[in-house]
C-alpha positions as semicolon CSV with decimal commas, in nm:
position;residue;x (nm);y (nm);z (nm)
1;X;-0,678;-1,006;0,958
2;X;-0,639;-0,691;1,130
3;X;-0,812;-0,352;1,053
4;X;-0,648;-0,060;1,095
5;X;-0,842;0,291;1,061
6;X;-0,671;0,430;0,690
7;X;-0,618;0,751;0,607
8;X;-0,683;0,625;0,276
9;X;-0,145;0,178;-1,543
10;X;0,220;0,190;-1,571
11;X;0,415;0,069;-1,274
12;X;0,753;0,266;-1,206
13;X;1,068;0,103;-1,243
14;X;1,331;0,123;-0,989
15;X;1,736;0,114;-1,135
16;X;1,907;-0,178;-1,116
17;X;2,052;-0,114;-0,729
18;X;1,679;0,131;-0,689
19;X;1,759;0,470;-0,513
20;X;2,108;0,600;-0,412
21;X;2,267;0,410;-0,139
22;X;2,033;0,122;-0,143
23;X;2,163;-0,229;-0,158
24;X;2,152;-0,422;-0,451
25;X;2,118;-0,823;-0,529
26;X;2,490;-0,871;-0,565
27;X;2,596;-0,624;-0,197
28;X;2,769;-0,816;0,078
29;X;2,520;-0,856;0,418
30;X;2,708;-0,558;0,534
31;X;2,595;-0,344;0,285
32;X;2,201;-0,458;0,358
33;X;2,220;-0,433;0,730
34;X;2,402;-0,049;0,733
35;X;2,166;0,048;0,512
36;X;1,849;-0,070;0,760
37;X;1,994;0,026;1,017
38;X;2,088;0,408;0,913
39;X;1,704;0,386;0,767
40;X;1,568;0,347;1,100
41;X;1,805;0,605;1,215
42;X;1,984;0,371;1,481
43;X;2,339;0,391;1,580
44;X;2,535;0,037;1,626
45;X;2,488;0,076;2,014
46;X;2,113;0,080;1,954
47;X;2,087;-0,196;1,734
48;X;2,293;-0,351;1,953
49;X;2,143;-0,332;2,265
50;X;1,817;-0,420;2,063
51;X;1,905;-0,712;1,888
52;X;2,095;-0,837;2,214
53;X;2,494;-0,848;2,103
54;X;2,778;-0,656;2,146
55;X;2,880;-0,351;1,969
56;X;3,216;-0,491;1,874
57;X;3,067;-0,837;1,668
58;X;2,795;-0,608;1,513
59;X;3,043;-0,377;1,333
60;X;3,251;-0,700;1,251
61;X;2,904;-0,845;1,102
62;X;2,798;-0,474;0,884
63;X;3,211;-0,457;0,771
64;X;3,213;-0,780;0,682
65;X;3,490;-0,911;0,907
66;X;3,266;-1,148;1,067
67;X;2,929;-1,409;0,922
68;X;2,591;-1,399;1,103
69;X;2,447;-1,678;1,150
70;X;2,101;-1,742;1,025
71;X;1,971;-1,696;1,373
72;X;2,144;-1,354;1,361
73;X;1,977;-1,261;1,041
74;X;1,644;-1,309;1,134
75;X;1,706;-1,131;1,480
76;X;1,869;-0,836;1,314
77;X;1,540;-0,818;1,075
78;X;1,331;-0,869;1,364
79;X;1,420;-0,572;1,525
80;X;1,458;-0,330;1,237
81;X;1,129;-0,406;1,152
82;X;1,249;-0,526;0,728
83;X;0,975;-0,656;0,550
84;X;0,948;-1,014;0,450
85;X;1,041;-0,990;0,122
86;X;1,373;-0,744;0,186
87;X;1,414;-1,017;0,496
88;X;1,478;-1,332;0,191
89;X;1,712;-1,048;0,034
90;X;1,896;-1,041;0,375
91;X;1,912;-1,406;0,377
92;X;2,034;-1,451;0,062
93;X;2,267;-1,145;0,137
94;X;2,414;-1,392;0,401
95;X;2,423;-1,732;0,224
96;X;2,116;-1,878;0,328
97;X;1,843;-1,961;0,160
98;X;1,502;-1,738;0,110
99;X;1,230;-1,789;0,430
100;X;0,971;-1,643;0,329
101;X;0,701;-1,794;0,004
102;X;0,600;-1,546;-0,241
103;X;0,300;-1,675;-0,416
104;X;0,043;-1,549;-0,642
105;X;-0,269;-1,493;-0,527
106;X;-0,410;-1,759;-0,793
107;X;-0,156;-2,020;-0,660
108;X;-0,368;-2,305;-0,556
109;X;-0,187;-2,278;-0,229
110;X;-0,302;-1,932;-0,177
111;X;-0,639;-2,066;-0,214
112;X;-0,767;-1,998;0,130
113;X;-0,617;-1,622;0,109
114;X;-0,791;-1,579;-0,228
115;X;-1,134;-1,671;-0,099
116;X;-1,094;-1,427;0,250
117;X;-0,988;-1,154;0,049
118;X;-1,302;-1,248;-0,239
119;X;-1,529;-1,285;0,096
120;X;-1,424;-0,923;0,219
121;X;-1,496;-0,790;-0,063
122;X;-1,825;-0,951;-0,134
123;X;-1,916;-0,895;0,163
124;X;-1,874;-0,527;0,146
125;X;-2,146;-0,450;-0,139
126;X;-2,314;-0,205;-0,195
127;X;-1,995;0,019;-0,080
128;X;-1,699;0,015;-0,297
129;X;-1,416;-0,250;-0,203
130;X;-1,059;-0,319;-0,346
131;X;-0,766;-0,509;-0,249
132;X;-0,393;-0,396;-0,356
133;X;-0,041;-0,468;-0,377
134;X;0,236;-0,308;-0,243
135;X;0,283;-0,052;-0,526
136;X;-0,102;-0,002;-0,497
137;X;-0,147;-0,196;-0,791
138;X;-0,516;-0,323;-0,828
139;X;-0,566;-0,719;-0,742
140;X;-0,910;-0,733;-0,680
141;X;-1,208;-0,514;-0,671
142;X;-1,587;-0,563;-0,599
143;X;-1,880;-0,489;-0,841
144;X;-1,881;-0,114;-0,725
145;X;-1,576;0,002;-0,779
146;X;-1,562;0,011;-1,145
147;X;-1,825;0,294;-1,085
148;X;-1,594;0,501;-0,901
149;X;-1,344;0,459;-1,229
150;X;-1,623;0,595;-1,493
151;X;-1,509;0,818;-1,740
152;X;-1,145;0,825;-1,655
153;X;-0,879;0,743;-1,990
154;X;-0,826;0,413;-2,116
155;X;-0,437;0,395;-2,091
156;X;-0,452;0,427;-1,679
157;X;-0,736;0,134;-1,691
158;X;-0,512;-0,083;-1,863
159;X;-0,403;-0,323;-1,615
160;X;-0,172;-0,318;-1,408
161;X;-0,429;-0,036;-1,295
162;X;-0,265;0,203;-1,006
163;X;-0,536;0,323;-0,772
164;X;-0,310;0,639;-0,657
165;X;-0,234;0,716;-1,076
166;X;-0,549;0,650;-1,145
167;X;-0,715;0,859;-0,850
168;X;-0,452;1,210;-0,907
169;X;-0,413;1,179;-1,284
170;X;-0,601;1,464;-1,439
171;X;-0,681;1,266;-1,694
172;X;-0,841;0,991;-1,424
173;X;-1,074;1,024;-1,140
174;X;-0,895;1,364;-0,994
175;X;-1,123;1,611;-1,231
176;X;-1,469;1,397;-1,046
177;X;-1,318;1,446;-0,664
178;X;-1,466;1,746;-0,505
179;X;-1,242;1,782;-0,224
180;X;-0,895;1,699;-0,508
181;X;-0,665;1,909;-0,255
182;X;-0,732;1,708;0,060
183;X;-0,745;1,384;-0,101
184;X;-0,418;1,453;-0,318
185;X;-0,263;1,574;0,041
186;X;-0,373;1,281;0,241
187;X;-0,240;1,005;-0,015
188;X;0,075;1,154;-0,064
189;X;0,157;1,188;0,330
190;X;0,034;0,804;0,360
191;X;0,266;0,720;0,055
192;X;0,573;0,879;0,235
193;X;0,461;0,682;0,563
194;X;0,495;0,387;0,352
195;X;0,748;0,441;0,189
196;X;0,986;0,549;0,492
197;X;0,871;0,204;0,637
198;X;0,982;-0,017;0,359
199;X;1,258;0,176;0,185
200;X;1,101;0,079;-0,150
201;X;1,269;0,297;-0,428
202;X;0,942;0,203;-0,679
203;X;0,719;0,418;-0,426
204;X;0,954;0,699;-0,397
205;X;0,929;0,714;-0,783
206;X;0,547;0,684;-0,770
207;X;0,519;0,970;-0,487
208;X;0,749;1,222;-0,720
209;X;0,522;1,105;-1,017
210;X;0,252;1,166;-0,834
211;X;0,359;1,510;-0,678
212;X;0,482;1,589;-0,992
213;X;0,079;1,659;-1,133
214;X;-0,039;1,986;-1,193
215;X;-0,212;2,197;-0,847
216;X;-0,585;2,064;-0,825
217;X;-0,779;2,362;-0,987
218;X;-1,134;2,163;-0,961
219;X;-1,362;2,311;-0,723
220;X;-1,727;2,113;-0,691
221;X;-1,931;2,221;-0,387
222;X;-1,860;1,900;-0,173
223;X;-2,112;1,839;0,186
224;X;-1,975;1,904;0,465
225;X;-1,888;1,567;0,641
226;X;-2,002;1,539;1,008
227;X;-1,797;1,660;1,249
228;X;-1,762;1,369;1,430
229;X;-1,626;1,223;1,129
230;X;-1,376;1,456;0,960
231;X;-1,264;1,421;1,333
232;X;-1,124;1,054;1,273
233;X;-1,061;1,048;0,855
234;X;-0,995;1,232;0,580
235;X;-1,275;1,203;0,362
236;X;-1,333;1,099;-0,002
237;X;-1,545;1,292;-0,197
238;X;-1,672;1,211;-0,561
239;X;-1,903;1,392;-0,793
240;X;-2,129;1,116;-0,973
241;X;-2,473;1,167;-1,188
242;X;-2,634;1,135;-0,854
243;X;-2,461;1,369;-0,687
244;X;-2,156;1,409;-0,464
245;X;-2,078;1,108;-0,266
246;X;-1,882;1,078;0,039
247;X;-1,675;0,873;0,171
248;X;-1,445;0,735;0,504
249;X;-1,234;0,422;0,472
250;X;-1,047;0,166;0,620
251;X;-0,753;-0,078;0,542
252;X;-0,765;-0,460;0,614
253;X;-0,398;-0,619;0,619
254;X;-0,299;-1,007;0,725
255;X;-0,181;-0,976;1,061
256;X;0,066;-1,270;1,087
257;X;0,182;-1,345;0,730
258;X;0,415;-1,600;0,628
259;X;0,387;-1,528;0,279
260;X;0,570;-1,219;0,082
261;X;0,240;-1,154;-0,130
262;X;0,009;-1,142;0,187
263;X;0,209;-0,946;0,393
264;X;0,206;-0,675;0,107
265;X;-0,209;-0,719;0,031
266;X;-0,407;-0,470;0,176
267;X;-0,788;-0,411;0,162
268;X;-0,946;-0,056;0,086
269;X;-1,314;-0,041;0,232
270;X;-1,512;0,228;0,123
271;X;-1,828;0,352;0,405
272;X;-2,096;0,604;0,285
273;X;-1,981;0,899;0,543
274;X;-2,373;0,999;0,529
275;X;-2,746;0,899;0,469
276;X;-2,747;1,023;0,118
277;X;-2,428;0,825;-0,034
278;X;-2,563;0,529;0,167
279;X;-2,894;0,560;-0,028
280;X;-2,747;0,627;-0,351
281;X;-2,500;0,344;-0,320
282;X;-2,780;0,111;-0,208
283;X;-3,004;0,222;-0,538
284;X;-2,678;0,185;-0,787
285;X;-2,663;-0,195;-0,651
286;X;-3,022;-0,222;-0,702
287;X;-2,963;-0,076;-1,013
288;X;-2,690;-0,327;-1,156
289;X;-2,823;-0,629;-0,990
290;X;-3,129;-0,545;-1,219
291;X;-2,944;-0,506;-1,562
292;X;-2,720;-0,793;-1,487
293;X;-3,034;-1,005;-1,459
């Protein structure tokens, strides 16, 4: 798995063809490869020159006056960087059949995933953990995250829980984050990052959702984070009976999947960003691994 510094419930529902001038089920391949390539803003000459074939069979292939072969497919998908599971769409686009698996995680064949992912998160106690999907959806979460979701209202911890709803609703964790404006700022510009990678028209209604909530107005006296720190990561701040903890994180991804489900899993980590969340985090364990005996 690789590990990537991050910068780090009612799912949205994309139309039938999601946003204007994407591809649907039923489009020709044409219709799916114009509209990867324009997203990656590359002429026919560069995807050309990139995917190693002429200009003229390229435009025969995105008109429709000419079938890739499967080869072609994956080569075309390879280079403008489509996801696994819009690369099966592609396929299918094409008449061939689907590559690429998409499992659930409690697939007995996805056995081995489930128990890395479990182990990660173990692992990370007494700091907050989660794994999500690709609409941030939550999949998994260690014993202290449920912590972090105190006092937030019922109908955004029904599940499918959003982390990103559930963090900027004002009715969810927002009104506890001391530094709301930063956070909000940061998850929204990663959200666009992702979203101008994958195309996916369910994000793009999530971010205007999201965008959509009122100005943060809450204003807690947060610690200054080490410079060192705020250097390298935005921070995440949250007010708890303890006091105000702070946070950096990172995100853990597969870094070769052959699976649709994998490739889309990520890993949250929460780190105390100083001595004082470390300690408090540390007693909270202690705390819980008390009661629960």
């Amino acid at each position: 798995m690789d590990t990537p510094t991050a910068q780090a419930a009612h799912p949205t529902k994309p139309g039938k063809t999601g946003k204007p001038g994407q591809p649907g089920a039923r489009d020709p391949f044409g219709a799916h490869l114009r509209h990867w390539r324009t997203h990656r803003r590359l002429s026919q000459l560069d995807l050309a020159q990139e995917a190693e074939v002429s200009t003229r069979h390229l435009s025969y292939v995105e008109t429709g006056r000419a079938a890739p072969s499967r080869e072609m497919v994956l080569r075309l998908a390879e280079r403008l960087e489509v996801p696994l599971r819009e690369r099966n769409a592609l396929l299918v686009a094409a008449g061939f059949a689907p590559m690429y698996r998409q499992r659930s995680l409690d697939d007995p064949a996805m056995a081995a995933a489930r128990r890395a992912v479990d182990l990660v998160l173990k692992g990370h106690e007494p700091f907050p953990a989660l794994a999500v999907d690709r609409h941030w959806n939550l999949v998994a979460h260690n014993a202290l995250v449920p912590l972090l979701m105190e006092g937030a209202a019922p109908e955004l911890l029904k599940p499918p829980i959003n982390v990103l709803r559930l963090s900027l609703h004002p009715e969810g964790v927002a009104p506890r984050i001391a530094n709301l404006a930063q956070w909000r700022t940061h998850l929204l510009e990663r959200l666009q990052q992702q979203i101008a990678a994958t195309g996916d028209a369910t994000l793009q209604a999530l971010h205007d959702e999201l965008a959509g909530y009122p100005a943060p107005k809450v204003s807690h006296d947060a610690p200054a984070l080490d410079t060192a720190l705020s250097a390298v990561a935005v921070p995440f701040q949250v007010v708890m009976p303890s006091g105000v903890l702070s946070f950096i994180s990172t995100i853990t991804i597969f870094g070769t999947p052959v699976d649709v489900t994998l490739q889309e899993l990520a890993v949250e980590s929460f780190f105390p960003a100083d001595e004082q969340t470390a300690a408090a985090l540390v007693a909270l364990a202690a705390q819980m691994s008390r009661s629960a005996g």
